[in-house]
N, C-alpha and C positions, 0 to 999 in steps of 0.2 A: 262490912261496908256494902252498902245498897242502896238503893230509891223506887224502882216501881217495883211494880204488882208482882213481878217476875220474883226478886228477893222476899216476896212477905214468909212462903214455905217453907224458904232455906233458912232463913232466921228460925221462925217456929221450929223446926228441925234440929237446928244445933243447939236452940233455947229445952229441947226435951231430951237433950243428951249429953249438954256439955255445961259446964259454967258461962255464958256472955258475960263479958265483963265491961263491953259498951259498943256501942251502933254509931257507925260515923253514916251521914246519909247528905244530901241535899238542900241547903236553904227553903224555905217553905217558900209558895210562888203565886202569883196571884192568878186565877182560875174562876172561870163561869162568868158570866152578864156582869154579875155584882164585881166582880175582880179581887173574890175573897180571898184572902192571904190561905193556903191554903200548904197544910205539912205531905209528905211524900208519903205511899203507903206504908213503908217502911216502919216511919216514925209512929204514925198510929199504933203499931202493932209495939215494939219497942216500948212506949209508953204504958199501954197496956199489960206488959209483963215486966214493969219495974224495970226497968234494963237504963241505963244513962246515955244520951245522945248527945253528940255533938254535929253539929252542920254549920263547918266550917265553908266560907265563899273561896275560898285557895287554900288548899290544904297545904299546898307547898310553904302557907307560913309561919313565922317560926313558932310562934302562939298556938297554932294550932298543933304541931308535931309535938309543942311537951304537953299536950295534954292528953296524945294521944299515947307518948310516952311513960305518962304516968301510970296509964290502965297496964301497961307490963304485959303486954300480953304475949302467949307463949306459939301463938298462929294465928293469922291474922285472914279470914273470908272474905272475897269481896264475890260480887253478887249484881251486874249490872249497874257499879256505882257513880261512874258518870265523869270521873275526874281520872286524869294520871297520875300513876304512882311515884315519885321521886323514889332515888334509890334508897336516900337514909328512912323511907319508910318500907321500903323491900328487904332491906337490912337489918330492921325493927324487932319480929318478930324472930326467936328461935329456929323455929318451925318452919320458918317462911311465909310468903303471902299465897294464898292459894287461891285460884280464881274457877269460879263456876260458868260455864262462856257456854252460851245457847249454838252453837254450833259444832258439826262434825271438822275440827283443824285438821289442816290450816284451813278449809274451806272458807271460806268469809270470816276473816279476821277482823277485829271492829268495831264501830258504834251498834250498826245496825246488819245483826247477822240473819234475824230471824226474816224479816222483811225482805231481805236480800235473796234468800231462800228461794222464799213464794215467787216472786218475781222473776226471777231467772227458769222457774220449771223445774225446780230440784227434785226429783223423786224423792229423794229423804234429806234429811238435817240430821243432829243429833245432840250432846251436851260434851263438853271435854272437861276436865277435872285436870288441870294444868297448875305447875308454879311460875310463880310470874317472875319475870326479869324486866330490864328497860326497853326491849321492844313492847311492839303491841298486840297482843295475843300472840307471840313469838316464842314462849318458852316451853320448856318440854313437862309432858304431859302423862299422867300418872293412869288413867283410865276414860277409855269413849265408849258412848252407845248410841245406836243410831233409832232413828224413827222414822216411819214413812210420814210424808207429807199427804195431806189428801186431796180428794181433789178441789172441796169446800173448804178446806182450809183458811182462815184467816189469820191474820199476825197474833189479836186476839186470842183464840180458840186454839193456837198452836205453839205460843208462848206458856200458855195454863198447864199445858201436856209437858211442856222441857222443863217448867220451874220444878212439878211433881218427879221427873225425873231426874234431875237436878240437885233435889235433893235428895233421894234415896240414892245416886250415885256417891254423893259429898258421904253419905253416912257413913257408905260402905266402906271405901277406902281411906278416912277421913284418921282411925286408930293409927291405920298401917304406917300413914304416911308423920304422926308426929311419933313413933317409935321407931320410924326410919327402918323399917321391913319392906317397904316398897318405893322400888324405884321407878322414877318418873324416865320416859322415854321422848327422845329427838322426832317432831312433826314428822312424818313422810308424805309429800305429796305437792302439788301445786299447790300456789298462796293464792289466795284472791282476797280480797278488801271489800270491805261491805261501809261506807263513808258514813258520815252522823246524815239523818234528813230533815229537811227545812221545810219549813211548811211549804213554799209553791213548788215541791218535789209533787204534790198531790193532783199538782193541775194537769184535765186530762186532754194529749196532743191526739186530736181524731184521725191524723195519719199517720198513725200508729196502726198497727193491727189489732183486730179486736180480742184477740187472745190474749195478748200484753195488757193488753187494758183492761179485760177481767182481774187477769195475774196482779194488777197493781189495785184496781178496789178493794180486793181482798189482802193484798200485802201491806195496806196502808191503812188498815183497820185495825186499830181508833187511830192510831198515829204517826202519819200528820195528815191523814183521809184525806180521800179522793174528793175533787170538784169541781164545778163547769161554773161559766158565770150564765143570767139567766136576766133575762132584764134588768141589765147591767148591776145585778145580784147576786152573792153567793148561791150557788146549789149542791150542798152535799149529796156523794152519792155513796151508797153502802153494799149496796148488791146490786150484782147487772147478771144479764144471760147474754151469752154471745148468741147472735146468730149465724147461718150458716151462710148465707147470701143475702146480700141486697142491693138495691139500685141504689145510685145517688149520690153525691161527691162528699168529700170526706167534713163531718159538720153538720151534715143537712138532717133536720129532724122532719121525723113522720111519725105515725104511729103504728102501731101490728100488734093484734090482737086487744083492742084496747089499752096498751100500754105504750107511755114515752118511751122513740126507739130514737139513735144519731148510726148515720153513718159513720164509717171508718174506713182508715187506708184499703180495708179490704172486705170488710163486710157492712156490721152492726153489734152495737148494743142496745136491747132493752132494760130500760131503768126500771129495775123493781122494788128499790127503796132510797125515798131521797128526804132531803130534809133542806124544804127552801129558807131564808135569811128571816130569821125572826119568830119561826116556826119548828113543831114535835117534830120528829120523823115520821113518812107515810110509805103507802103505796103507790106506785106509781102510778093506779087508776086514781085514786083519790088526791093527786097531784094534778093529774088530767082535768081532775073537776073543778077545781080551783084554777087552772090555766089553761081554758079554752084554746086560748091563738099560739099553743105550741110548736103548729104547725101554722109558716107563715107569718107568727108573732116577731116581733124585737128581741134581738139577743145580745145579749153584752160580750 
């Protein structure tokens, strides 16, 4: 059980080691200008290895549990799949449900652990290899390994790193755990909650400090990215450089170094890659060239 990018490994992984015997994933969604109906990467992947998919809209229904009943399966992965477990499907498998969860537990238990991470300053994160119960990320946990966070780090580019890790953990102890040689152990430590994010979680509040607001363009990259509005227009942004000081009340754009800078609760940011409403992504010089009156112009 999966849906983004994160699950594509851990599937290919169990797909070169185990029998799949079906992929439960996500309703396909509609995505891009065109609003093309568009499957989860999951499912690509799944298709491409002959494997059967179902993408039930409520798995809690009853149509959907015998069919998931039918595939018998003797341990059941999930993999960032988006929905909650009801018990008669934790109760399902033999083996039990085993879940791959992008965080060091309980640290950020949740929808969004990875982003949660970046944004808070974590030195590290890591993957936990846990069986699941009716809480949420609440049950005890077979094997962690941690990784440092960097300092560029993005949700993106740090996601890539835990699914690879993610999966070579799931393989490892993956034997043990349906021969019941190894036991799973009780969280230790503080819980924190990492909540599902919505897209205006991306909008950036300039009294804020400029640190958090780096933490968060790169926490929110791809999803559900950072943005300012700009002649009463979106303006994504993708990468910024804090600066160390500047004049100016929190808002106020200037520029430095020929680059779009705003003030902040406490400093600045320079926008070094944006992508205005209808438009590629650029640099922020080449953003500049195309909107002269950034400085002094109308802002939305």
């Amino acid at each position: 059980m999966g849906s983004p990018d994160f699950s594509v490994p851990i599937l290919q992984g169990l797909a070169d080691a185990f029998q799949v015997v079906g992929v439960v994933t996500q309703p396909d969604k509609p995505s891009g200008r065109g609003r093309i109906m568009t499957p989860p990467p999951i499912k690509i992947l799944a298709d491409k290895l002959g494997i059967p998919v179902m993408q039930p809209i409520k798995l809690r229904l009853p149509e959907s549990f015998e069919q998931l009943a039918s595939w018998q399966p003797d341990v059941i992965v999930v993999a960032a799949y988006g929905q909650i477990l009801r018990q008669n499907v934790l109760d399902l498998p033999p083996c039990g449900c085993i879940n791959v969860h992008a965080s060091y537990l309980p640290r950020w238990r949740g929808a969004a652990p990875i982003q949660a991470a970046i944004m808070s300053g974590d030195a590290f994160t890591g993957v936990s290899i846990m069986r699941m119960d009716a809480g949420i990320d609440t049950g005890w946990v077979f094997k962690q390994v941690k990784v440092a966070i960097l300092a560029d780090d993005t949700e993106n580019s740090l996601s890539t790193r835990l699914a690879i890790l993610g999966r070579d953990t799931l393989l490892e102890v993956l034997p043990a755990i349906i021969d019941g040689s190894l036991t799973a152990k009780e969280q230790i430590g503080e819980a924190t909650y990492a909540s599902m994010l919505k897209k205006e979680d991306g909008a950036l509040d300039w009294t804020r400090p400029a640190v958090e607001l780096e933490r968060l363009v790169r926490a929110y990259n791809d999803w559900p990215g950072a943005y300012i509005f700009w002649k009463e227009q979106l303006l994504k942004i993708r990468q910024v450089k804090v600066m160390e000081q500047a004049d100016g009340k929190p808002g106020q754009h200037f520029i430095y170094q020929g680059l779009p800078a705003v003030s902040t609760g406490d400093s600045a940011l320079c926008l070094l890659q944006v992508q205005p409403a209808g438009k590629k992504w650029m640099g922020g010089k080449d953003f500049l060239n195309g909107n002269p009156d950034w400085v002094g112009g109308k802002r939305g």
